[in-house]
Backbone as a chain_set.jsonl record, in Angstrom:
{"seq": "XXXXXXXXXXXXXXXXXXXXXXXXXXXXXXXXXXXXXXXXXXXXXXXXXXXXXXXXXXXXXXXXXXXXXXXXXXXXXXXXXXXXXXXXXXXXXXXXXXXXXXXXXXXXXXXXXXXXXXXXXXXXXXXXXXXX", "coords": {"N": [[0.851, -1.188, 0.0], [0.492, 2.164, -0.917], [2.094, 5.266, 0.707], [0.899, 6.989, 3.146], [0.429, 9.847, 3.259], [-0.07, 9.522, 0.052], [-2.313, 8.427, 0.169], [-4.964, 9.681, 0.226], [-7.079, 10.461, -1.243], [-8.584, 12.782, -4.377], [-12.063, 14.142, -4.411], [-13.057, 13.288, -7.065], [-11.048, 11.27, -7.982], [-11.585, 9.273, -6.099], [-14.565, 8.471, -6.94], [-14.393, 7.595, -9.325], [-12.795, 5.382, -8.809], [-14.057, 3.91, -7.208], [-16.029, 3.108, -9.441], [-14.356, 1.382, -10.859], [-13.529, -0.502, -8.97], [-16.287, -1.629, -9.049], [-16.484, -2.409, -11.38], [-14.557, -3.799, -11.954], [-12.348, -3.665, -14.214], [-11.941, -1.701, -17.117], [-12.496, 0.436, -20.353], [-11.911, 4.007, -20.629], [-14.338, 4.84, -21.515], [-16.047, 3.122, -20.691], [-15.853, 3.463, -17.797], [-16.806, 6.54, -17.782], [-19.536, 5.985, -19.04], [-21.067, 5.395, -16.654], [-21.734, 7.103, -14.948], [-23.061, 9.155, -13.227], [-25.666, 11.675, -14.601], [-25.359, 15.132, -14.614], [-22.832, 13.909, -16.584], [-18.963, 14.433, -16.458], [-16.724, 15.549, -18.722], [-14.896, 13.762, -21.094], [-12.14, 14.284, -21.397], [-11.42, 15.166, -18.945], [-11.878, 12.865, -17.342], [-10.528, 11.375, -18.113], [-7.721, 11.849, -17.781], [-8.117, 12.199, -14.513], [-8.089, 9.407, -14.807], [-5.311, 8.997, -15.549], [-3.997, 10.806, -13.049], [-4.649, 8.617, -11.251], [-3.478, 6.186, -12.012], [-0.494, 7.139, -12.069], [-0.361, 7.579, -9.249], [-0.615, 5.298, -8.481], [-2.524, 3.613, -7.906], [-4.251, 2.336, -9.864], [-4.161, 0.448, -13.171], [-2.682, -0.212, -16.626], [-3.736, -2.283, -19.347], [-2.381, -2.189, -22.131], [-4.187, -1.83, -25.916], [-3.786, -1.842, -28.562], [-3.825, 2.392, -29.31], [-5.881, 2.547, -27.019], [-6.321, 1.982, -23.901], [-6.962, 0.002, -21.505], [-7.891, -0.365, -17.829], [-7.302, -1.178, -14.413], [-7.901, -1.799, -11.091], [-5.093, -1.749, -9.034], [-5.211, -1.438, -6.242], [-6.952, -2.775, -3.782], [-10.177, -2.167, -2.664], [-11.275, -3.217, -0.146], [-8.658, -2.766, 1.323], [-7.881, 0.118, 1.105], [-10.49, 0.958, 2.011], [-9.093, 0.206, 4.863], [-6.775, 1.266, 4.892], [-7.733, 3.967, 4.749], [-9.554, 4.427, 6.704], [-7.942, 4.118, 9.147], [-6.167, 6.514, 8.907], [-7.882, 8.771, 9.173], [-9.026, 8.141, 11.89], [-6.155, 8.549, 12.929], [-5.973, 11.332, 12.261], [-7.933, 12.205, 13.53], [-8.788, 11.514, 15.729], [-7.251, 10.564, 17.598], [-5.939, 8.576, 17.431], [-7.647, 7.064, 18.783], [-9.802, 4.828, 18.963], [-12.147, 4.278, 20.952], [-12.757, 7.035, 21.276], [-13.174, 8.026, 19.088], [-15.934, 6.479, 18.632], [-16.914, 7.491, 20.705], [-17.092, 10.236, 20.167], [-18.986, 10.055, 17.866], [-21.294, 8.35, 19.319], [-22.327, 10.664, 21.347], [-22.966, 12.165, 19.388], [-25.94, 14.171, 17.941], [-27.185, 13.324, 16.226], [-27.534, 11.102, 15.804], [-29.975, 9.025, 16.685], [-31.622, 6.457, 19.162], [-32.321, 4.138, 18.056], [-30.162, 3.704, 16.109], [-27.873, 3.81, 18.079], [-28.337, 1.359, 19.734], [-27.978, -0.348, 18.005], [-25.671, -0.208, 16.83], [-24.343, -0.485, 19.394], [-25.513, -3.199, 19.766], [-23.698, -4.731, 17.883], [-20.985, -3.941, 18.481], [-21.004, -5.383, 20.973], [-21.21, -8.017, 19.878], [-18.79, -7.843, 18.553], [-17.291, -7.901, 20.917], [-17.676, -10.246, 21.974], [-16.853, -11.934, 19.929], [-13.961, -11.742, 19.867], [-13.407, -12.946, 22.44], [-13.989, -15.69, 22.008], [-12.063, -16.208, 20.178], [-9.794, -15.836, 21.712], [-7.115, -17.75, 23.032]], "CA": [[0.0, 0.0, 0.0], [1.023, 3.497, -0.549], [2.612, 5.839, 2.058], [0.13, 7.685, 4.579], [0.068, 10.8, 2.376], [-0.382, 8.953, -0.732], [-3.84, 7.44, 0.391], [-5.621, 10.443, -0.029], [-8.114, 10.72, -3.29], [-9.703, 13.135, -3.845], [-13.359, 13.085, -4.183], [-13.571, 12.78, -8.27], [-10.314, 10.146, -7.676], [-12.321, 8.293, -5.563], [-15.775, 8.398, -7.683], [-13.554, 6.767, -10.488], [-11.923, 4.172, -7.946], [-15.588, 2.892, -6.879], [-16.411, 2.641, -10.493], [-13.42, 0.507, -10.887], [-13.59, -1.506, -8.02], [-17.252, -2.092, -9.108], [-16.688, -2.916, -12.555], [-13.203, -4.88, -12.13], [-11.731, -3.779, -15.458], [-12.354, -0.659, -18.02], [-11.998, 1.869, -20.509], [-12.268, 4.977, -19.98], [-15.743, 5.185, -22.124], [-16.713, 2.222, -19.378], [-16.129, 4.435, -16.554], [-17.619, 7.468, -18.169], [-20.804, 5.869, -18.902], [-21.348, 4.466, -15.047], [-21.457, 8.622, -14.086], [-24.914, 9.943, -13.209], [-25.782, 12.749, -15.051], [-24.598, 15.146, -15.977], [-21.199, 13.398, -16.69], [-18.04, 14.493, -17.079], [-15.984, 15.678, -19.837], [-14.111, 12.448, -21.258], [-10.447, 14.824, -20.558], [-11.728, 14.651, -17.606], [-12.161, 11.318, -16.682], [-8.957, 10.41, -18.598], [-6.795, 12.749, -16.727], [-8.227, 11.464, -13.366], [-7.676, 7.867, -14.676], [-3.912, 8.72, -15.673], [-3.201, 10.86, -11.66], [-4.49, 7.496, -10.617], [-2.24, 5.463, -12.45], [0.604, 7.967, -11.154], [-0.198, 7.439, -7.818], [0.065, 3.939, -7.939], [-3.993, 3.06, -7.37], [-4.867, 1.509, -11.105], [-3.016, 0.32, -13.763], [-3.395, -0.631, -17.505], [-2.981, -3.231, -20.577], [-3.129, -1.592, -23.958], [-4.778, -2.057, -26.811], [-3.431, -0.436, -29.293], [-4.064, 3.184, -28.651], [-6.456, 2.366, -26.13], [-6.277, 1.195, -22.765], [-7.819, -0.992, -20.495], [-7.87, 0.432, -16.575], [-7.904, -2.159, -13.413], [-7.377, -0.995, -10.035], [-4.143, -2.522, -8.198], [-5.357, -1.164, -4.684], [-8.172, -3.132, -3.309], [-11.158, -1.74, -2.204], [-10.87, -3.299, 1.455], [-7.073, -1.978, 1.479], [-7.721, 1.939, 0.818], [-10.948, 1.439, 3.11], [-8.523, -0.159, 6.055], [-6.006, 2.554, 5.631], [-8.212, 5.461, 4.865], [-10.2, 4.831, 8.247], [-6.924, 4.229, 10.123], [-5.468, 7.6, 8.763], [-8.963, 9.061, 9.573], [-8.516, 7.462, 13.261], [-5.079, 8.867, 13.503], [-5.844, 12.741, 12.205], [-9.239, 12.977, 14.157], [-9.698, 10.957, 17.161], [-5.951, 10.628, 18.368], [-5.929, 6.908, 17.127], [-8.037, 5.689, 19.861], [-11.772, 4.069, 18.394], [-13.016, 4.861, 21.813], [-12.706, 8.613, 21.042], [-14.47, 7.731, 17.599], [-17.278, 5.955, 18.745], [-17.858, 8.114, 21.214], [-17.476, 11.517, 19.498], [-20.904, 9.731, 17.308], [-22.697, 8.43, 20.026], [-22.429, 11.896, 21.586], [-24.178, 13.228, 18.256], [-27.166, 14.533, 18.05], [-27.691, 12.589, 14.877], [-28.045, 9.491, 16.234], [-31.327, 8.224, 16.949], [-31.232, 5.462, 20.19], [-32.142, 2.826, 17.105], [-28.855, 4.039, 15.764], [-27.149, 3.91, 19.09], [-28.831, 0.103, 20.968], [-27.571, -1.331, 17.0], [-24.092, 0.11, 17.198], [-23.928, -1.357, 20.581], [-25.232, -5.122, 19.713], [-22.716, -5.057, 16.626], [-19.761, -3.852, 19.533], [-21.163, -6.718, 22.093], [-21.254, -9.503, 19.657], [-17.68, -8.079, 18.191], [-16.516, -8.469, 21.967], [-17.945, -11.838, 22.321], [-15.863, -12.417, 18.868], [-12.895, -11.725, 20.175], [-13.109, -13.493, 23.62], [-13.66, -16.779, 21.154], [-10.468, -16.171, 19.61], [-8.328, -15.907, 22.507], [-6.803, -19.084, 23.542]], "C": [[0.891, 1.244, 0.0], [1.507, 4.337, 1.055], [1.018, 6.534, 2.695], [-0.573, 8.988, 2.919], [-0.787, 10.889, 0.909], [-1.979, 8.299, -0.719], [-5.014, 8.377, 0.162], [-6.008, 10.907, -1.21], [-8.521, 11.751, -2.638], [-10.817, 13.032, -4.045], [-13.719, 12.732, -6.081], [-12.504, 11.367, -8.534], [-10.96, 8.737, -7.156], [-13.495, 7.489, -6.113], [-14.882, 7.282, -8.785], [-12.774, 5.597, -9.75], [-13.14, 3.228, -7.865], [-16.237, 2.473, -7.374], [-15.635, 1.364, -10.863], [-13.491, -0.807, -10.561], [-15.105, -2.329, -8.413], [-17.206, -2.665, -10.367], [-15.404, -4.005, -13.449], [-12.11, -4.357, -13.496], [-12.333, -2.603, -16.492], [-11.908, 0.084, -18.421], [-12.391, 3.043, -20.173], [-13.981, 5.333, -20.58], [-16.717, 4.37, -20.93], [-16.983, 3.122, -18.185], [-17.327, 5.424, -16.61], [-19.354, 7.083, -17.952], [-21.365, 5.072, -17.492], [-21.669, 5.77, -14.683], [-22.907, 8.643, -13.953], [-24.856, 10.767, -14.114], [-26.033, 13.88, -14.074], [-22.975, 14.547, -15.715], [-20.999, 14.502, -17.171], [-16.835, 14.749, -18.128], [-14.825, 13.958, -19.616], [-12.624, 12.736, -21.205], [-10.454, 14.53, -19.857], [-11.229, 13.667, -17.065], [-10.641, 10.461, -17.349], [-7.997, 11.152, -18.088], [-6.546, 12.131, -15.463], [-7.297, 10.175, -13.215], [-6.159, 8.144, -14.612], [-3.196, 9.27, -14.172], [-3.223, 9.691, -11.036], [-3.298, 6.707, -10.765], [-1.101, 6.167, -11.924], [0.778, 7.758, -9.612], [-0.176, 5.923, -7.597], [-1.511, 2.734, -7.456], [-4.145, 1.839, -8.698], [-3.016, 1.333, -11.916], [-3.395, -0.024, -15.036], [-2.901, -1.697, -18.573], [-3.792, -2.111, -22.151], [-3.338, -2.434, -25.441], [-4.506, -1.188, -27.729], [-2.971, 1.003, -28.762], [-4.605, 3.657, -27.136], [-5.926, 1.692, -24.932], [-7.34, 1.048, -21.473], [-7.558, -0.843, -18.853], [-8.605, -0.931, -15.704], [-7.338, -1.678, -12.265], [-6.304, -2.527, -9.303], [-4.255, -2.323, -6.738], [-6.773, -1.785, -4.421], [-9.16, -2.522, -2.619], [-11.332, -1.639, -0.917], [-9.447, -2.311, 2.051], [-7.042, -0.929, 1.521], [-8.518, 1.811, 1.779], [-10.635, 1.802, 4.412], [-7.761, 1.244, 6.165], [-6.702, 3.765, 5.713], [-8.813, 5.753, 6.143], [-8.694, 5.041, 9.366], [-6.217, 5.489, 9.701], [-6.709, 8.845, 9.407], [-8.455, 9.101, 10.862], [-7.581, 8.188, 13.634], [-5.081, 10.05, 13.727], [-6.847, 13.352, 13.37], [-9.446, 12.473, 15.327], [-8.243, 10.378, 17.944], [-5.577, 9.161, 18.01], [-6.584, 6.0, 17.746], [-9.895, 5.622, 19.043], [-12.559, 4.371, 19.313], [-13.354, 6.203, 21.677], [-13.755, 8.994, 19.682], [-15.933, 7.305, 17.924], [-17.477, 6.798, 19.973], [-18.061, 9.855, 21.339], [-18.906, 11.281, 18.666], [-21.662, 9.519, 18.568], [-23.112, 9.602, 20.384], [-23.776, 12.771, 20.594], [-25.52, 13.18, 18.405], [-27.857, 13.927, 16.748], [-27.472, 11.785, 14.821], [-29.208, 8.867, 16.695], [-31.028, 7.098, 17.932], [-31.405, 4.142, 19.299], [-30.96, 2.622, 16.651], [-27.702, 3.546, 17.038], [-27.307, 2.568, 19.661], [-27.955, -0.572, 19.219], [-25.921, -1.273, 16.823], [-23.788, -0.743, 18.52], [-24.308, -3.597, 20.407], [-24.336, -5.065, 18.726], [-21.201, -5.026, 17.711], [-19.888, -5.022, 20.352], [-20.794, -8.044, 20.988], [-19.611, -8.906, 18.689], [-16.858, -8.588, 19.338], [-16.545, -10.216, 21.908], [-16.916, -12.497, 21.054], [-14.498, -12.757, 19.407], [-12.214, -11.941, 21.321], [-12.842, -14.927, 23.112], [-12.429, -17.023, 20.768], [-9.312, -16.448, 20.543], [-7.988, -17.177, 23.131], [-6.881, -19.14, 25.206]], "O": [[1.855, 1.373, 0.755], [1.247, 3.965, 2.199], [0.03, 6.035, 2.157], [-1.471, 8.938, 2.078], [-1.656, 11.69, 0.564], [-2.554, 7.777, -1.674], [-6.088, 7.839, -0.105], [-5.394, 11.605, -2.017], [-8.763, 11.988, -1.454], [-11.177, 11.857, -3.978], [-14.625, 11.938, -6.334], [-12.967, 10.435, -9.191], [-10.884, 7.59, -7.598], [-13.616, 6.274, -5.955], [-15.046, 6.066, -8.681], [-12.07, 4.901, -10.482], [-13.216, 2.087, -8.322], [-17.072, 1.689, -6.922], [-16.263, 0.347, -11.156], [-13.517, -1.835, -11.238], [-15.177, -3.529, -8.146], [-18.018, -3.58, -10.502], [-15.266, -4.562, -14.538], [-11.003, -4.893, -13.536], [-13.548, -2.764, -16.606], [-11.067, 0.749, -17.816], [-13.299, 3.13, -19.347], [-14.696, 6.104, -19.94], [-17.754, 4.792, -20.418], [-18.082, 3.431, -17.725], [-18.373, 5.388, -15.963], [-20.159, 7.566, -17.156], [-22.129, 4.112, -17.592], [-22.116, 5.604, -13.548], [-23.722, 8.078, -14.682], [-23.768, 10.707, -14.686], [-26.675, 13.78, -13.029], [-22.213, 14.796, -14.781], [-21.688, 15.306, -17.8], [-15.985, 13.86, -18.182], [-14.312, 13.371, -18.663], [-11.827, 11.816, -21.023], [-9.712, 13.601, -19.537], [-10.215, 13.637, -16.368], [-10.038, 9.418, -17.099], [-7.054, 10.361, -18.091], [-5.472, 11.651, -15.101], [-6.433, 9.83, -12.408], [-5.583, 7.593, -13.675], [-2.173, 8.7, -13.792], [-2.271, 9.369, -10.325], [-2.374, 6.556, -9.966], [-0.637, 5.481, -11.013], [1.82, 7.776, -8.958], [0.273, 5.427, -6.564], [-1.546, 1.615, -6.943], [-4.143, 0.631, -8.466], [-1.84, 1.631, -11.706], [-4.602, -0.267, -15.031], [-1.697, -1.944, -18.638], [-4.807, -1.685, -22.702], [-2.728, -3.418, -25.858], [-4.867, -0.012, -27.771], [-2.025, 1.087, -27.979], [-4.193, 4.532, -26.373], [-5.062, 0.826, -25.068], [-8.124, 1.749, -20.834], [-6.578, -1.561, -18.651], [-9.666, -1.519, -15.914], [-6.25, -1.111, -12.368], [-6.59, -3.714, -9.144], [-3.5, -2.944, -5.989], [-7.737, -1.198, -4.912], [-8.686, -2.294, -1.506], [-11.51, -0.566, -0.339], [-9.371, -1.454, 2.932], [-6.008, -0.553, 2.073], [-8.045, 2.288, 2.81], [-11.078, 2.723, 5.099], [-7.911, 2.099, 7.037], [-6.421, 4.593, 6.579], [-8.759, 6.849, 6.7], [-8.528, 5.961, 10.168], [-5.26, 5.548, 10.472], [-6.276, 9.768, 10.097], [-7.563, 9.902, 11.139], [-7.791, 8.714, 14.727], [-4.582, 10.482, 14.767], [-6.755, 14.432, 13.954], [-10.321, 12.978, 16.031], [-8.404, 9.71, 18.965], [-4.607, 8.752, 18.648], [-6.504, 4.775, 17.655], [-10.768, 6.451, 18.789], [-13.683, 4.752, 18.987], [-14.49, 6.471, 22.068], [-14.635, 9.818, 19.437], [-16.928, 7.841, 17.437], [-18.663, 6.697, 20.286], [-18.746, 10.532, 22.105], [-19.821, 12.1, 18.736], [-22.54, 10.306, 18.924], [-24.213, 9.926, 19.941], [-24.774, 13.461, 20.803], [-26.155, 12.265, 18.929], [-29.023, 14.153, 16.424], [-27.096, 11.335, 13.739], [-28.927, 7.806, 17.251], [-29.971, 6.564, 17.595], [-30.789, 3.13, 19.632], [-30.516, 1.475, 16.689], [-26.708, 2.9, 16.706], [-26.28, 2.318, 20.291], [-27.174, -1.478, 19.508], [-25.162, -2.236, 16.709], [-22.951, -1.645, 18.503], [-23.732, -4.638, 20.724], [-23.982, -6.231, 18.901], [-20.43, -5.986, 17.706], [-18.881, -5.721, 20.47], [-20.106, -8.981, 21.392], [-19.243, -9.847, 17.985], [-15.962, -9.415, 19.172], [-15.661, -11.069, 21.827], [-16.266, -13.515, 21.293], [-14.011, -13.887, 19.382], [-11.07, -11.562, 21.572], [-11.827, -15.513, 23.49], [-11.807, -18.045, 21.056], [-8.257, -17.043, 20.32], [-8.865, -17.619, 23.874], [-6.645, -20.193, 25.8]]}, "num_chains": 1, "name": "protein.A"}
């Protein structure tokens, strides 16, 4: 995986990563037509694709002129580090500080809040299993 710094898309980087990741394999006309409307200029979107490729996310086989765009960073892999860089900038690295800067919120609903908590209880109970 890329360095720390490196992990950071930004958000039309990303839009074009999730197309990727969703469609395993493409040209850039592939991508394009996945956009909502209004899409894109097709510079655009081929620009994007090539900072990607620069940064080390996708990669391609050509066809001739053309080329064929597959992402080399997994989907899980950018999520893992992007939350743990997340984690590190905003909540000091600790998850307790995370989860309980949300519960705190006021935009949580107690349905929101009792389901967060059975998903935390039955991760504990996970990870009492595990321990020898």
């Amino acid at each position: 995986m890329k360095r720390q710094n490196d992990l950071a898309l930004t958000r039309a980087e990303e839009e074009i990563m999730q197309i990727l990741w969703k469609i395993e394999r493409g040209f850039v006309k592939d991508i394009l037509d996945r956009f909502s409307d209004p899409k894109p200029a097709y510079n655009t979107v081929s620009t994007i694709v090539r900072i990607l490729e620069t940064k080390g996310f996708i990669n391609h086989k050509a066809y001739g002129k053309t080329h064929e765009y597959f992402p080399l960073v997994q989907k899980d892999d950018y999520t893992k580090a992007f939350l743990g860089n997340f984690l590190h900038n905003h909540f000091n690295n600790s998850f307790r500080n995370m989860v309980s800067f949300f519960a705190k919120s006021e935009e949580m609903d107690v349905k929101e809040l009792e389901e967060t908590l059975k998903m935390m209880q039955l991760a504990v109970e996970n990870h009492k299993r595990k321990k020898p």
